[in-house]
C-alpha positions in Angstrom: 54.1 -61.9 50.8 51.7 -64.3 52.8 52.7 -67.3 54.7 52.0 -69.9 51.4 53.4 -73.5 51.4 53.1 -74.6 48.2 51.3 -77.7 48.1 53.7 -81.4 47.8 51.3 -82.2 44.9 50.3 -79.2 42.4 46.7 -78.9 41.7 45.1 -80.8 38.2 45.0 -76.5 36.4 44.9 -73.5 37.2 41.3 -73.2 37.8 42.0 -75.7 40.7 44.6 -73.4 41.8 42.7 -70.4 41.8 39.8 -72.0 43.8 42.6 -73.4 46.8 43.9 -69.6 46.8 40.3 -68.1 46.9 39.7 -70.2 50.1 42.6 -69.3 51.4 42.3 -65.5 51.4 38.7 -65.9 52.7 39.8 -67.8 55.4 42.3 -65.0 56.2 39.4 -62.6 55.7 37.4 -65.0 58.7 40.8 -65.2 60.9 41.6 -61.0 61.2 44.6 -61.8 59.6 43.8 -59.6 56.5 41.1 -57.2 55.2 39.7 -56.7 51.6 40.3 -53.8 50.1 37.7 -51.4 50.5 36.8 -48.1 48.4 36.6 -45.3 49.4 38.0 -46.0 52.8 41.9 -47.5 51.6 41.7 -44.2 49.4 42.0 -41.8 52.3 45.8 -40.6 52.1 45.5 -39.7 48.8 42.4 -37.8 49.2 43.8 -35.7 51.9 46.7 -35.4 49.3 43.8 -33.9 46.8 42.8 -31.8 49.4 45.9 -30.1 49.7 46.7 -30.4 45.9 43.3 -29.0 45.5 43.9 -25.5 47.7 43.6 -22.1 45.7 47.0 -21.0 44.1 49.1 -19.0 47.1 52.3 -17.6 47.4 52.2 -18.4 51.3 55.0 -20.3 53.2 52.9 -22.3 55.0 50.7 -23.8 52.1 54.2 -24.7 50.7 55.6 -26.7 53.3 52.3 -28.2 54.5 53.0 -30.3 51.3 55.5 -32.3 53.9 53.5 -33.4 56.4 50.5 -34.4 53.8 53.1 -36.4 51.6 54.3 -38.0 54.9 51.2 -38.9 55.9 50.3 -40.7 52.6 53.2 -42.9 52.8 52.0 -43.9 56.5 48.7 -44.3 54.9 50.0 -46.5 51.8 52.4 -48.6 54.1 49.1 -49.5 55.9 47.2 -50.5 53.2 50.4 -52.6 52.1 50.1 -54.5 55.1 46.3 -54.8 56.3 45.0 -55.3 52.7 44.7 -58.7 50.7 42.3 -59.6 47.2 40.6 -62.2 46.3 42.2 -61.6 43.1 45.7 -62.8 42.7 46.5 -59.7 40.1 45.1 -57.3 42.7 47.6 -58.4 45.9 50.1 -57.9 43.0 48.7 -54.1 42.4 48.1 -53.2 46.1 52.1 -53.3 46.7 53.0 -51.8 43.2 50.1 -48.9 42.7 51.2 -47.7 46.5 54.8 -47.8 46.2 54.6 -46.2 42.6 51.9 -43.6 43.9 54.3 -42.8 46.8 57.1 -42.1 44.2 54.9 -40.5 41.8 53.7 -37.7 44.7 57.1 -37.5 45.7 57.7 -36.0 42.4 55.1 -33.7 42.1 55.4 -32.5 45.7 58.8 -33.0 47.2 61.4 -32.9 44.5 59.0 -30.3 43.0 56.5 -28.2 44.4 53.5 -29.0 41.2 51.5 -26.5 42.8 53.3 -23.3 41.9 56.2 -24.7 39.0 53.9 -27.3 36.8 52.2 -25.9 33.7 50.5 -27.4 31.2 49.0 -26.6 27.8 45.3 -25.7 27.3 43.4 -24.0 24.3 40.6 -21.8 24.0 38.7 -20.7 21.1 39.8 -18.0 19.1 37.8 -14.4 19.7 36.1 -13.0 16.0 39.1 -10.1 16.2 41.5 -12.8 16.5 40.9 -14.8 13.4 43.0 -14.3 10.6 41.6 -12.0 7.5 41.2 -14.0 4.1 43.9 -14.2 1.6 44.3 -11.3 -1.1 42.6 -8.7 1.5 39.7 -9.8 0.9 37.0 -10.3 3.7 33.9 -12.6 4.6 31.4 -10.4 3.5 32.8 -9.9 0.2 33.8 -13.4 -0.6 31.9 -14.6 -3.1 30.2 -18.3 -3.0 30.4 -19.3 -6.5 34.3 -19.6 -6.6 34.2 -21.8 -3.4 34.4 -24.9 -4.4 35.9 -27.0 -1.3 35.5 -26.1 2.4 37.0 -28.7 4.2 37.7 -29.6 7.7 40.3 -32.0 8.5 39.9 -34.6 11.1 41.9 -32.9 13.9 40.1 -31.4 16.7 43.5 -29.6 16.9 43.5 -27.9 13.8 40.7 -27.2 11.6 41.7 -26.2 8.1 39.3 -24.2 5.9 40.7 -23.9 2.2 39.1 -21.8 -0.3 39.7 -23.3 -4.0 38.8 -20.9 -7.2 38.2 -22.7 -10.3 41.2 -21.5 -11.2 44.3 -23.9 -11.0 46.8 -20.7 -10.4 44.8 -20.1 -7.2 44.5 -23.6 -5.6 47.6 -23.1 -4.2 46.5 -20.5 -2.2 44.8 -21.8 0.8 45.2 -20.6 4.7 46.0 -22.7 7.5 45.2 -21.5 10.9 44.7 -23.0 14.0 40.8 -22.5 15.5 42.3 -22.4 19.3 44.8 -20.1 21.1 46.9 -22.3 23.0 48.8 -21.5 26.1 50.5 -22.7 29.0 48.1 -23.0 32.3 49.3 -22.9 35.8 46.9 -24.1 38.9 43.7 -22.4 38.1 42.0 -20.2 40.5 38.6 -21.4 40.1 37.8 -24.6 42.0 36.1 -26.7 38.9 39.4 -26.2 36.3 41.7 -26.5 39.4 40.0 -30.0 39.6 40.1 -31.1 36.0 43.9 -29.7 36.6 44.7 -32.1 39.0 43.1 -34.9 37.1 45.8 -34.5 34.4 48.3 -34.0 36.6 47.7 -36.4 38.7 47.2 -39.0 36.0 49.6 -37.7 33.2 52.7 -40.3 34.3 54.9 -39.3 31.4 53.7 -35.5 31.8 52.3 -34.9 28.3 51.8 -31.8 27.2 53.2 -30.7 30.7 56.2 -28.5 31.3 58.0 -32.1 32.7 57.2 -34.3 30.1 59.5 -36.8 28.6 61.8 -36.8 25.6 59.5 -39.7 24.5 57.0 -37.4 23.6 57.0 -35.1 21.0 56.8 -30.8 21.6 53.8 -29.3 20.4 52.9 -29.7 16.5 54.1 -27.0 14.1 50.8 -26.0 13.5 50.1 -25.0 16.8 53.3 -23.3 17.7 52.8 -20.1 16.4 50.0 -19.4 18.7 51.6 -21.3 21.3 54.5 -18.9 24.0 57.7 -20.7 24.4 57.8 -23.1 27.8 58.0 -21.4 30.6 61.3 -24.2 31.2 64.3 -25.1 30.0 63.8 -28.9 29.1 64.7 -29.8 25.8 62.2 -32.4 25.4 59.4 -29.4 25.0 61.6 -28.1 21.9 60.7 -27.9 18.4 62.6 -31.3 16.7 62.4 -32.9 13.5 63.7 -36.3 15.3 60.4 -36.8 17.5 57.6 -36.6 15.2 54.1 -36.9 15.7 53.0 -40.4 16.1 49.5 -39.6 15.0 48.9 -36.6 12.7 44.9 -36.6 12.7 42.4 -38.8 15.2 41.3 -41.1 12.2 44.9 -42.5 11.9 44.7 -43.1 15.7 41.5 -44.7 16.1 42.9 -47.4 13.2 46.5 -47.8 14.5 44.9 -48.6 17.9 42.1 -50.1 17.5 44.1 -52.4 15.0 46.7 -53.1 18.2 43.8 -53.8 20.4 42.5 -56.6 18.6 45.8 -58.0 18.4 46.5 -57.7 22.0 43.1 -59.1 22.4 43.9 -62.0 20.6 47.3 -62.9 22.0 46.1 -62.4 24.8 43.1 -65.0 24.6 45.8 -67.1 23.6 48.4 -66.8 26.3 45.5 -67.4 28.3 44.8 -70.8 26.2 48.0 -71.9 25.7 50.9 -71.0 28.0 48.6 -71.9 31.1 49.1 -75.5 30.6 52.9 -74.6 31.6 52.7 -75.2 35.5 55.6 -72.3 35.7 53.2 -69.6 35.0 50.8 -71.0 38.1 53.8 -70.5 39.9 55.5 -73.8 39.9 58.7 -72.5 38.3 60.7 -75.7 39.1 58.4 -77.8 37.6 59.1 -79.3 33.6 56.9 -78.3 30.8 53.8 -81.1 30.5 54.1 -84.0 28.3 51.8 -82.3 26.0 55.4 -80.1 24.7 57.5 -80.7 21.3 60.1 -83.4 23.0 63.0 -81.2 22.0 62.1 -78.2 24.3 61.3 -80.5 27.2 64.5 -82.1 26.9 66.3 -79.0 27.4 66.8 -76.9 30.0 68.4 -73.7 28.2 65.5 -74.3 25.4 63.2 -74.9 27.9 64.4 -71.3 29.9 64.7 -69.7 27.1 61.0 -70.3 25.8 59.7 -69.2 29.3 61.6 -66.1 29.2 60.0 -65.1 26.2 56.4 -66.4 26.2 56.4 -64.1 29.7 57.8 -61.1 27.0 55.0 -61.9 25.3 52.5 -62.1 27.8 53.7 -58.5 28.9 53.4 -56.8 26.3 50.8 -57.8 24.9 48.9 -56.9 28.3 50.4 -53.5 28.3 49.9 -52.6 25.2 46.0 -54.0 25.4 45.6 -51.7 28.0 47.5 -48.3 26.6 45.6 -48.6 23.2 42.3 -49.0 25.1 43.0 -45.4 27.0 43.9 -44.1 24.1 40.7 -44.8 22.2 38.7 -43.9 24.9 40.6 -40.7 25.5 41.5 -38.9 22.3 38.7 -40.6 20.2 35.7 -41.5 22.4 35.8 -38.5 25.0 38.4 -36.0 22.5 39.5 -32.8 22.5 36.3 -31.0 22.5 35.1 -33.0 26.2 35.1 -30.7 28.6 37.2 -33.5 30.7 40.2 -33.7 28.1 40.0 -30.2 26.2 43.7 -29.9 25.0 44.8 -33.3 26.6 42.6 -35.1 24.5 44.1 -33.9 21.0 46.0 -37.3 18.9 49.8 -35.3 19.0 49.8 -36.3 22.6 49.6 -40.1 22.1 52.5 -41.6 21.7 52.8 -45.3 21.9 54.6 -46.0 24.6 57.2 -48.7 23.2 60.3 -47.6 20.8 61.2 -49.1 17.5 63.0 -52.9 18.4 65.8 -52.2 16.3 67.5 -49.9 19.3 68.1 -53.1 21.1 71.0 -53.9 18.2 71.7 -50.5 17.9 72.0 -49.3 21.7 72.1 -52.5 24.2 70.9 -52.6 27.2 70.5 -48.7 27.2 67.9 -49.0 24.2 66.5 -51.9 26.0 65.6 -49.8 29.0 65.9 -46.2 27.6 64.3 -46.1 24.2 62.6 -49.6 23.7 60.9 -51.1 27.0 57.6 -48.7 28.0 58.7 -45.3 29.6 55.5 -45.1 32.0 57.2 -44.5 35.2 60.3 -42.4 33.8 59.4 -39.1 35.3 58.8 -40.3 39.0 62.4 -42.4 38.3 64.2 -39.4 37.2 62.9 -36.8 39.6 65.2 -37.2 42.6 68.1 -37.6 40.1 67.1 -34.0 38.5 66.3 -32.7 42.1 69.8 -34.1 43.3 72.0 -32.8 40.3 70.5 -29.1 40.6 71.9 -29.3 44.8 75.0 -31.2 44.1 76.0 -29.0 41.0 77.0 -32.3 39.1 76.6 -32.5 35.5 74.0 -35.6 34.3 75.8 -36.6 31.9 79.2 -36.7 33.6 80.0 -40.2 35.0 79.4 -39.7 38.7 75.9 -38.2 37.4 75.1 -41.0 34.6 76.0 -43.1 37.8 73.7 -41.3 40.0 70.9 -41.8 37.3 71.1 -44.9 37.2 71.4 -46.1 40.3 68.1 -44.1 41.4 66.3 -45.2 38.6 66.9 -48.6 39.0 66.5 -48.5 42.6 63.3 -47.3 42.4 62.2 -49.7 39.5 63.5 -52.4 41.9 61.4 -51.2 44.7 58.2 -51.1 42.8 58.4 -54.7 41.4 59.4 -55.7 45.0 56.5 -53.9 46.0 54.2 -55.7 44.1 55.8 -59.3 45.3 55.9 -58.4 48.8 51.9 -58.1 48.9 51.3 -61.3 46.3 49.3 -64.0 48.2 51.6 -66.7 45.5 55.2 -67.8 46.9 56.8 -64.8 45.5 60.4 -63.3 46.8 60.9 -59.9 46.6 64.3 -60.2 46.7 64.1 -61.8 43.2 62.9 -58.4 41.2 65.2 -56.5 43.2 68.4 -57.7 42.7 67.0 -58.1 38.6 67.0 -54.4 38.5 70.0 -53.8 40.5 71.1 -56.0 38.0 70.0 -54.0 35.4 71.7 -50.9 36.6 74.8 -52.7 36.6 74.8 -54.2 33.4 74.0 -50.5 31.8 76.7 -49.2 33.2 79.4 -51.3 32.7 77.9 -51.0 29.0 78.4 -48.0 28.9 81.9 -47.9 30.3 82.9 -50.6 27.2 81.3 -48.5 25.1 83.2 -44.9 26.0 86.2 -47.4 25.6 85.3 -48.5 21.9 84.7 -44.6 21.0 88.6 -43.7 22.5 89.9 -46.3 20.5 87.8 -45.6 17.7 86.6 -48.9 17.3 83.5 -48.2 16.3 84.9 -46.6 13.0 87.0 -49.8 12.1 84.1 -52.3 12.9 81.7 -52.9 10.4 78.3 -52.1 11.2 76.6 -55.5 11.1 79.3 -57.1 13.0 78.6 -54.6 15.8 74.9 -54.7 15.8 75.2 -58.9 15.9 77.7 -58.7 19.0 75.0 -55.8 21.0 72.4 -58.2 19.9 73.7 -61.0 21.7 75.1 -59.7 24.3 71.7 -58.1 25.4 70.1 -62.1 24.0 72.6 -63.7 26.9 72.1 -60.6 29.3 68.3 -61.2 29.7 68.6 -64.9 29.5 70.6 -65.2 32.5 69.0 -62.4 34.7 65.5 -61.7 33.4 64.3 -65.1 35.1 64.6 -63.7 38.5 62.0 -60.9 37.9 59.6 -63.2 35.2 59.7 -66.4 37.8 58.6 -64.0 40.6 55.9 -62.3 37.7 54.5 -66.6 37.8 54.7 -66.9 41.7 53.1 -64.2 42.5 50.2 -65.0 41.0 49.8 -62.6 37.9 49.1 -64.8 35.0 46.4 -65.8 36.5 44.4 -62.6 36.0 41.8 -62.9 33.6 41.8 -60.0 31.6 39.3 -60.6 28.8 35.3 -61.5 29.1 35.3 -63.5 26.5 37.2 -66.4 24.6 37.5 -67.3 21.2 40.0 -69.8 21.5 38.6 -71.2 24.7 35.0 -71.0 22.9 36.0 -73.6 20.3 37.2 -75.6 22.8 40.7 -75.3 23.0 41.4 -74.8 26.5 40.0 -76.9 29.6 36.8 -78.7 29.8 35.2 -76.2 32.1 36.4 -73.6 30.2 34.5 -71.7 26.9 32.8 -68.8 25.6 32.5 -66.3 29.1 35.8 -65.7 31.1 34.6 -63.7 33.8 33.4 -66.0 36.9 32.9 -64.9 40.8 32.8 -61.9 42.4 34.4 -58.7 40.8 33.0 -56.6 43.9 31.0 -56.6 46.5 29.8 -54.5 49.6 31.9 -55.3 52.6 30.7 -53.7 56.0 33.4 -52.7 58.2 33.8 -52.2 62.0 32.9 -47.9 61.2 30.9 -47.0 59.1 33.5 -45.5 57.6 35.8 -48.9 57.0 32.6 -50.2 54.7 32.5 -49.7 51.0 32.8 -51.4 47.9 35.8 -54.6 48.2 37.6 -55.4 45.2 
């Protein structure tokens, strides 16, 4: 968090704003307080990380417990890019605390409460061989099939699965059609070969919620049916990786993803042109979170404080989802559709089973509370980094996870973590933020889980679930998680405005702004200034591309 004093006066708009924190940041820049940040040169820890990560597979001692010292050297390297580094862009101070406290957690996973290298596995496919194809139905064989009783050979649209279905004119033999998968899949280790050991490590390193890998999340769904049978059972014991009839596919075929997402991009585009529009006229979201709404609001919400809370609260919901989900549908477009399946860059890890979207159905938050909220509902991006100390932790103290001293455990890691990312991200805003405000939200959080729990264990004992009609009990979770968030989620969402993050401008260009519906020197084109630029340093070394 930088030294700000917000100003006795705010400015006319947030453009105005943006320009007073612009010169700020330069002048830091001109002081020595602060330097930009600079690729490839503030990317050093984590390429000595690759490096290591990157070493062919061996059993030796000493290649395992180098992965200490490296891991201890990226968090000396992150901490100094937390404190040496500032943007010009308000939504990047914001990232450079969050993306290195999240990275730190998210290599502590792979290489301290696990050693990736030698337990993590994930699934690949080759093609099948000519002896490995399946014969024809009824014995019969290529050569002797003839072409006149083919009338349909068709290829679904699933790079996964390609289904050829012979069809005699015969209605008594249109049921007989094969289905075989076209690729042998099986579980890969750390290649041995330097350019799949790379690609390896790309997935890996990227693959948050561990699709497809032998760590993934319950959120995702195990391998297809149709790919099963050629597919060797997990080389682990996680449930989340077995066969179940409760965690479907989200996408059967790449044409059903390419419309569900492109369909939610647009939306998110759209909203998000009109957050942009709209809310900013609120001096909260500038940062000026005591301020009232401007004059320009319905009387009745500026004339109450609760109403006036309340609508904050959720245009910020709003504004974050909508961002996140912009961004998820985008990567999965450009992953599974664009690049695919048969890319050499996403083979397997491009196929449409692995992309699931990464919010739950609304309806857990009447069901479950504050658990759905954060367990089911709310985006599970960072939930393997969360849970891996817990699972590391449980395995040395022999506790079971879901007894109470391990649920406790769980949570309290979880949330901890959460809390220090957020905090993170505040602590290197240039805005008046206060990292103390996100934290204490998601210790918050922890708290209010658990004690929901604990009522809950009580309801089950006294069987009060059974005598309490099912609306009834849906309305009173409901509103208990309505008056939960309204009273706590302002400490994280005012420090989301102080910080500077709603400023970001995330879209090139503007319908709403186009026809003239935002400010005067607004329209068509968004994107304004410098995205990047060359920055010599002191070494030759410290110079690269600022951002």
């Amino acid at each position: 968090m930088s030294p700000f004093d917000p100003w006795s006066t705010p400015p006319r708009n947030h453009l105005e704003l943006l320009r007073m924190y612009d010169a700020q940041i330069r002048d830091a820049y001109a002081r020595g307080e602060y330097e930009p940040v600079v690729w490839p040169y503030r990317t050093w820890g984590f390429i000595v990380v690759l490096v290591y990560l990157a070493l062919p597979p061996s059993q030796s001692s000493v290649v395992k417990l180098l992965r200490f010292p490296v891991f201890g050297y990226f968090v000396y390297w992150s901490y100094r890019c937390m404190v040496e580094t500032r943007s010009i862009h308000m939504h990047s101070n914001y990232g450079i605390g969050l993306i290195n406290v999240w990275s730190v957690i998210w290599l502590a996973a792979l290489m301290i409460f696990s050693d990736a290298r030698r337990e993590a596995q994930g699934i690949e496919r080759r093609e099948r061989r000519e002896d490995e194809k399946p014969a024809l139905p009824n014995g019969t064989t290529k050569e002797a099939e003839d072409p006149s009783t083919t009338t349909r050979s068709a290829i679904k649209d699933n790079d996964s699965l390609r289904l050829r279905s012979t069809k005699a004119s015969s209605k008594a033999t249109e049921k007989n059609i094969t289905t075989e998968p076209e690729y042998i899949y099986h579980w890969q280790p750390l290649p041995s070969t330097l350019l799949p050991r790379l690609l390896w490590l790309y997935h890996l390193t990227t693959s948050f919620r561990g699709a497809s890998w032998t760590f993934q999340t319950s959120q995702i769904p195990p391998p297809p049916p149709q790919i099963q049978p050629t597919l060797p059972p997990p080389p682990t014991s996680d449930p989340s990786l077995a066969p179940s009839l409760a965690r479907k596919t989200a996408y059967p075929t790449r044409r059903q993803l390419l419309r569900s997402n492109t369909l939610l991009f647009t939306t998110c585009y759209l909203l998000i042109d009109a957050w942009k529009t709209f809310a900013l006229r609120d001096p909260y979201f500038w940062g000026y979170t005591s301020l009232p709404p401007p004059s320009s609001y319905p009387l009745i919400l500026r004339s109450s404080g609760t109403l006036t809370h309340a609508y904050r609260l959720c245009i910020s919901l709003v504004g974050v989802w909508a961002a996140l989900n912009f961004i998820t549908s985008l990567n999965f477009l450009v992953y599974c559709y664009l690049l695919g399946p048969q890319s050499k860059l996403m083979g397997a890890k491009g196929e449409e089973w692995l992309y699931t979207p990464f919010w739950g159905p609304v309806r857990v938050l009447w069901e479950q509370g504050l658990r759905g909220w954060w367990g089911s509902w709310w985006h599970q991006l960072f939930r393997v980094g969360f849970m891996a100390p817990t699972r590391w932790a449980l395995g040395k103290l022999g506790w079971e996870g879901l007894s109470l001293r391990g649920r406790a455990l769980g949570l309290g890691v979880a949330f901890g973590l959460s809390a220090a990312v957020h905090a993170g991200g505040s602590w290197t805003s240039w805005g008046a933020s206060q990292p103390g405000g996100p934290a204490l939200f998601f210790a918050l959080q922890g708290l209010g889980v658990g004690a929901e729990g604990l009522v809950l264990d009580w309801c089950k004992r006294k069987e009060l679930e059974r005598r309490v009609p099912a609306v009834v009990r849906k309305v009173v979770i409901g509103a208990w998680v309505v008056v939960w968030m309204y009273f706590t989620a302002g400490l994280l969402v005012g420090d989301f405005a102080k910080s500077g993050i709603w400023l970001f401008e995330p879209i090139p260009v503007s319908l709403f702004r186009g026809l003239g519906l935002g400010l005067e020197e607004e329209g068509w084109w968004c994107w304004h200034g410098p995205m990047a630029w060359w920055h010599w340093g002191d070494r030759w070394y410290e110079s690269g591309i600022a951002l």
